[in-house]
C-alpha atoms as a printed R data frame, in Angstrom:
    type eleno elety resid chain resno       x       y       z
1   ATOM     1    CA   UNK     A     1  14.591 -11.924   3.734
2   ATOM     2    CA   UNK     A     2  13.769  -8.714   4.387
3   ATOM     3    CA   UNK     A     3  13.001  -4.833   3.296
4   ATOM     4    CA   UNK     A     4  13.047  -1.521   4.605
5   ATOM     5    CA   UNK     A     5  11.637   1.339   2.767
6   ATOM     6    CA   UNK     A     6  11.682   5.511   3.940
7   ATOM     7    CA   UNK     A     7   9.515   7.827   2.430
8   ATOM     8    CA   UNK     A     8   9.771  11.220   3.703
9   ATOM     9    CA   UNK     A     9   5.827  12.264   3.836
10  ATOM    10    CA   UNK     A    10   3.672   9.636   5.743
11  ATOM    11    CA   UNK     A    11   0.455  11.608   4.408
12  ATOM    12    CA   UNK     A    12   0.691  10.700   0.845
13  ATOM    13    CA   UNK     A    13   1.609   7.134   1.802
14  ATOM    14    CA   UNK     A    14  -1.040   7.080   4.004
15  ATOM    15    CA   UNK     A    15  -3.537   8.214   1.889
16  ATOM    16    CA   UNK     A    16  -2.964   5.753  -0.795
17  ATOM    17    CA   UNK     A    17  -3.201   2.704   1.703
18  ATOM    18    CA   UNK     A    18  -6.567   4.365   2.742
19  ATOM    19    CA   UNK     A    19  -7.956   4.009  -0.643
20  ATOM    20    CA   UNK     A    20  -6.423   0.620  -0.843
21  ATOM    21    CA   UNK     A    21  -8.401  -0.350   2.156
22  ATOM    22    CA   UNK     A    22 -11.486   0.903   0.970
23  ATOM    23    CA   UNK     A    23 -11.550  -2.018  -1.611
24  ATOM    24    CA   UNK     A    24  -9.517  -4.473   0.056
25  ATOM    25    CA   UNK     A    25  -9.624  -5.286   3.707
26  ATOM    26    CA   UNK     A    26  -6.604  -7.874   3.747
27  ATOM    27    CA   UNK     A    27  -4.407  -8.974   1.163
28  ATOM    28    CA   UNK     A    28  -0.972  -9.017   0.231
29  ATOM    29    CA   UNK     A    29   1.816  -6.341  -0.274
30  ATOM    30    CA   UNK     A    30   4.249  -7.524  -2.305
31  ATOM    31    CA   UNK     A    31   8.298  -5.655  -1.966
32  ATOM    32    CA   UNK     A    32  10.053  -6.391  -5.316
33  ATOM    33    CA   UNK     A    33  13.379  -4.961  -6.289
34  ATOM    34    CA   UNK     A    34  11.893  -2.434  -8.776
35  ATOM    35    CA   UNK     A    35   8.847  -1.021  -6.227
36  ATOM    36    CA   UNK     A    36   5.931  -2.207  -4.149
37  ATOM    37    CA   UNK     A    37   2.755  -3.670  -5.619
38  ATOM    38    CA   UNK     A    38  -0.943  -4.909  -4.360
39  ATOM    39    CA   UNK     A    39  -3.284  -6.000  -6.291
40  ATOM    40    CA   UNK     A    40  -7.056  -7.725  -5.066
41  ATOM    41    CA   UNK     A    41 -10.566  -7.467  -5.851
42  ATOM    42    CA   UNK     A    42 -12.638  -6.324  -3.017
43  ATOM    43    CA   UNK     A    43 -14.822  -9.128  -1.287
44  ATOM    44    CA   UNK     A    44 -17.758  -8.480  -3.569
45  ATOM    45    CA   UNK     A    45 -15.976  -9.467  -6.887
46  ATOM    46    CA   UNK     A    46 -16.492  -5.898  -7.987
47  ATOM    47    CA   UNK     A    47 -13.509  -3.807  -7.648
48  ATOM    48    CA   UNK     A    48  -9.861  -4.239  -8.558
49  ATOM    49    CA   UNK     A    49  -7.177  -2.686  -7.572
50  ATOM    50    CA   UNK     A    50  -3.996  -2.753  -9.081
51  ATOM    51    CA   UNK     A    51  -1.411  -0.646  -7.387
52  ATOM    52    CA   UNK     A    52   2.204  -0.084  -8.264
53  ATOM    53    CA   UNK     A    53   4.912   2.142  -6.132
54  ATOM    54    CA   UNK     A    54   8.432   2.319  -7.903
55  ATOM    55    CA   UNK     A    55  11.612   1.805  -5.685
56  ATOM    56    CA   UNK     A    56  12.462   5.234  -6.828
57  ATOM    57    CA   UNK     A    57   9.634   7.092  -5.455
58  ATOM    58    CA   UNK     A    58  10.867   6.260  -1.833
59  ATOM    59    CA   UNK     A    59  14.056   7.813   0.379
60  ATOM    60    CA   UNK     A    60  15.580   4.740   0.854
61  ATOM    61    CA   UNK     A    61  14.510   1.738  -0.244
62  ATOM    62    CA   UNK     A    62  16.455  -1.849   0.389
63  ATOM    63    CA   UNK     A    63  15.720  -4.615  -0.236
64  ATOM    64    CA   UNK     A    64  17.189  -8.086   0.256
65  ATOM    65    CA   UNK     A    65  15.040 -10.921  -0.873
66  ATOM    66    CA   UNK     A    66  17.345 -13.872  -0.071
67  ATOM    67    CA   UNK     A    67  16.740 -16.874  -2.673
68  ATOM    68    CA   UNK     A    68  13.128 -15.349  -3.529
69  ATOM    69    CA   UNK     A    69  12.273 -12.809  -6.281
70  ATOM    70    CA   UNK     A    70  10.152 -10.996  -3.704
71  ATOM    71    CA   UNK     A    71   8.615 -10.857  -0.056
72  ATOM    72    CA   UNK     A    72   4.905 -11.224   0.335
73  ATOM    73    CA   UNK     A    73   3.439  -9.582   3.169
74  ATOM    74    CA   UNK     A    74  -0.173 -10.458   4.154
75  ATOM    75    CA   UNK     A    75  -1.845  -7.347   5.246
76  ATOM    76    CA   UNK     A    76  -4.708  -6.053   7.174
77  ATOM    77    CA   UNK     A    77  -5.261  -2.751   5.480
78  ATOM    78    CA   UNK     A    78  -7.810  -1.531   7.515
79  ATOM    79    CA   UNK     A    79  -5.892  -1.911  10.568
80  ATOM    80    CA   UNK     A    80  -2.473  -0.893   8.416
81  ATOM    81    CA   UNK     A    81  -4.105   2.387   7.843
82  ATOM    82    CA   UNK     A    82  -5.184   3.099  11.296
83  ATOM    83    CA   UNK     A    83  -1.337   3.016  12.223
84  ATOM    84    CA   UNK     A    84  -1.002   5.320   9.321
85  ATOM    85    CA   UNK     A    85  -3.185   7.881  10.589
86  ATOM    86    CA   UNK     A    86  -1.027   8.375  13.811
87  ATOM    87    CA   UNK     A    87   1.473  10.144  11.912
88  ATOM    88    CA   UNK     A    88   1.526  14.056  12.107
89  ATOM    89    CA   UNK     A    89   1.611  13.765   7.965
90  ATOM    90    CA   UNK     A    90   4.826  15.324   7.553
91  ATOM    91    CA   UNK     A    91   6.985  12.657   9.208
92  ATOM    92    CA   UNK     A    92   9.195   9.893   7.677
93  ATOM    93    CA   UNK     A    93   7.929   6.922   7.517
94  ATOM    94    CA   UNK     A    94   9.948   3.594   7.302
95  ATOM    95    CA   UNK     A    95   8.689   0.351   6.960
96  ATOM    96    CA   UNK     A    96  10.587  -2.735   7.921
97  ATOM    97    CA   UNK     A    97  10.017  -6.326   7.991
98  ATOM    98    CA   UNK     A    98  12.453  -9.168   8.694
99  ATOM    99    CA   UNK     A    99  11.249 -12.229   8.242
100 ATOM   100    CA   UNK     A   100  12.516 -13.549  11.179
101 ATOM   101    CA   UNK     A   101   9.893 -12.012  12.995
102 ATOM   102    CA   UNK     A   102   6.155 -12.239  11.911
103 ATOM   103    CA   UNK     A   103   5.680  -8.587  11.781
104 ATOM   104    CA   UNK     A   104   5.563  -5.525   9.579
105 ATOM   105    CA   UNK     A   105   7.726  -2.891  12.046
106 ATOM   106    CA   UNK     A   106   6.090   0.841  11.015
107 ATOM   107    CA   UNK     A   107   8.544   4.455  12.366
108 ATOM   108    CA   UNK     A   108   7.528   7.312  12.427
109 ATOM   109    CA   UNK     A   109  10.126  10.145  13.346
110 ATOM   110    CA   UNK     A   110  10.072  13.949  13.102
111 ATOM   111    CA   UNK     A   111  12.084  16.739  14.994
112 ATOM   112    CA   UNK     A   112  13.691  14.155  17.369
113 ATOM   113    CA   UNK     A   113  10.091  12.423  18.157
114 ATOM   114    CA   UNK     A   114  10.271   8.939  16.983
115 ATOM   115    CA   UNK     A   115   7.238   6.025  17.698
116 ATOM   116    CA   UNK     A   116   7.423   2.840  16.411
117 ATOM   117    CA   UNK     A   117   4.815   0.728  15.901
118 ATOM   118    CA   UNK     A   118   4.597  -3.201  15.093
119 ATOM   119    CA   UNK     A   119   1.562  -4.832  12.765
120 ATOM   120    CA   UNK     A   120   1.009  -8.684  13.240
121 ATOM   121    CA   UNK     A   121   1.404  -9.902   9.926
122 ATOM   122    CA   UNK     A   122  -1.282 -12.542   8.210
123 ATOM   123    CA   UNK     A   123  -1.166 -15.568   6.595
124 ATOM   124    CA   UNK     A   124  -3.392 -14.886   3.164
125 ATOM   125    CA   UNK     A   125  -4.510 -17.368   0.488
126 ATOM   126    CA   UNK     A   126  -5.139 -14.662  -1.894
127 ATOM   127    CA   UNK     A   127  -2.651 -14.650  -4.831
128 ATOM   128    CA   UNK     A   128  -1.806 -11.609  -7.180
129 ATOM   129    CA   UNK     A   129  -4.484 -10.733  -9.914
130 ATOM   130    CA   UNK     A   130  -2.845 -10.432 -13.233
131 ATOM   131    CA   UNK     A   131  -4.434  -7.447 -14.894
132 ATOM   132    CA   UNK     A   132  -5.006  -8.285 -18.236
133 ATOM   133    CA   UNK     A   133  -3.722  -6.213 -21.161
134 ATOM   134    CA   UNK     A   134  -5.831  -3.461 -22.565
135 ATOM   135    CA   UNK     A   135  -6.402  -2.203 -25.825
136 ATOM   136    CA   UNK     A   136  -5.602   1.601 -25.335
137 ATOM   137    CA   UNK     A   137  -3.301   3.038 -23.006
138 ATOM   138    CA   UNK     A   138  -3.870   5.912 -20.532
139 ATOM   139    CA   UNK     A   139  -2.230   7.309 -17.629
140 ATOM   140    CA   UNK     A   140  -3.768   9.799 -15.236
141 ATOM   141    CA   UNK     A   141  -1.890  11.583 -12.964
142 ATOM   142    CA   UNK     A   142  -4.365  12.235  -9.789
143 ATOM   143    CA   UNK     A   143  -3.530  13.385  -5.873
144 ATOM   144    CA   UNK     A   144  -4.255  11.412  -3.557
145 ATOM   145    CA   UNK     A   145  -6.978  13.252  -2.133
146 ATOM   146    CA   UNK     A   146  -8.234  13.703  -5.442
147 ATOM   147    CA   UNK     A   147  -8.536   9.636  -5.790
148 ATOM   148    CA   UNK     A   148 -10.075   9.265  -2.458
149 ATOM   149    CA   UNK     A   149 -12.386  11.711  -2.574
150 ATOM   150    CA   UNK     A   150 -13.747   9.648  -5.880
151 ATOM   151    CA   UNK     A   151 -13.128   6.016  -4.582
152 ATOM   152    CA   UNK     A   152 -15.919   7.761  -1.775
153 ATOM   153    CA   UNK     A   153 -17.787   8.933  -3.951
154 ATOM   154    CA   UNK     A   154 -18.017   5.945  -5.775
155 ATOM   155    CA   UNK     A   155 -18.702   3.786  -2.331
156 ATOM   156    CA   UNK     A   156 -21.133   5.982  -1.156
157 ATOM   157    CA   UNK     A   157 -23.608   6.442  -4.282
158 ATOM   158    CA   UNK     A   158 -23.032   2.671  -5.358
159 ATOM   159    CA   UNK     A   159 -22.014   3.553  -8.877
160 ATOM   160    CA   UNK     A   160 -20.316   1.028 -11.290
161 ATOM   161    CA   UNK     A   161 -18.721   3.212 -13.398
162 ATOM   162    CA   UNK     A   162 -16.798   6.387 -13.857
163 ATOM   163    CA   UNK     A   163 -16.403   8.646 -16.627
164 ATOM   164    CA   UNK     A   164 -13.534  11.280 -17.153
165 ATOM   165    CA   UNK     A   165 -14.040  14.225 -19.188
């Protein structure tokens, strides 16, 4: 098994792990043909988080699963994010795991500069939450600094609830 996936703007990438990692602090990503998904609830039984990246939305994105539908990487997201934030923000990014080693491999390269980084991988008991169906749809379109600027918000005044006008 393995994966490798390119995006060409680190920032946005790594801003959406960083509001991943304010709700979960390790848990699973999981690489599927069709895109890259995590989903927890954060340690409190409060929040979920239910996060979906198409294949499409990435430079390159392979992905060779073996005799499994997908590869399930346990994660450390705070520490994830912290190799994240090394990035200049305008780099590519590639992710790579084999699973020969126990390791998520994370490259950064810009203007002939490249650093490569390696994050120990864990061994999680969490399992995906299965967001149940809804009775209206919506989808909202936000930045990412729009969404982590309120997942703060929300984290620093302790509020259970957000309404959009």
């Amino acid at each position: 098994m393995s994966c490798e996936i390119t995006t060409r703007n680190s920032k946005y990438f790594s801003d959406v792990m960083e509001s991943v990692s304010n709700i979960l602090q390790i848990g699973n990503i999981n690489i599927k043909r069709d895109g890259l998904y995590v989903s927890g609830m954060d340690e409190m039984h409060i929040s979920l988080i239910n996060l979906e990246l198409n294949s499409g939305d990435f430079e390159k994105y392979e992905f060779n699963p073996g005799e499994n539908d997908s590869i399930q990487l346990g994660i450390n997201f705070t520490e994830f994010v912290k190799l994240l934030k090394v990035s200049s923000g305008h780099d590519y990014l590639t992710i790579r795991y084999n699973s020969s080693e126990p390791k998520l491999n994370i490259i950064f390269s810009n203007d002939g500069l490249i650093r490569k980084y390696s994050l120990m991988l864990l061994d999680t008991d969490t399992n995906d939450i299965n967001v149940p169906s809804i009775d209206y749809y919506l989808e909202l379109e936000l930045s990412t600094k729009l969404f982590t600027n309120i997942v703060n918000s929300v984290i620093a005044t302790g509020a259970e609830e957000i309404t959009f006008k």
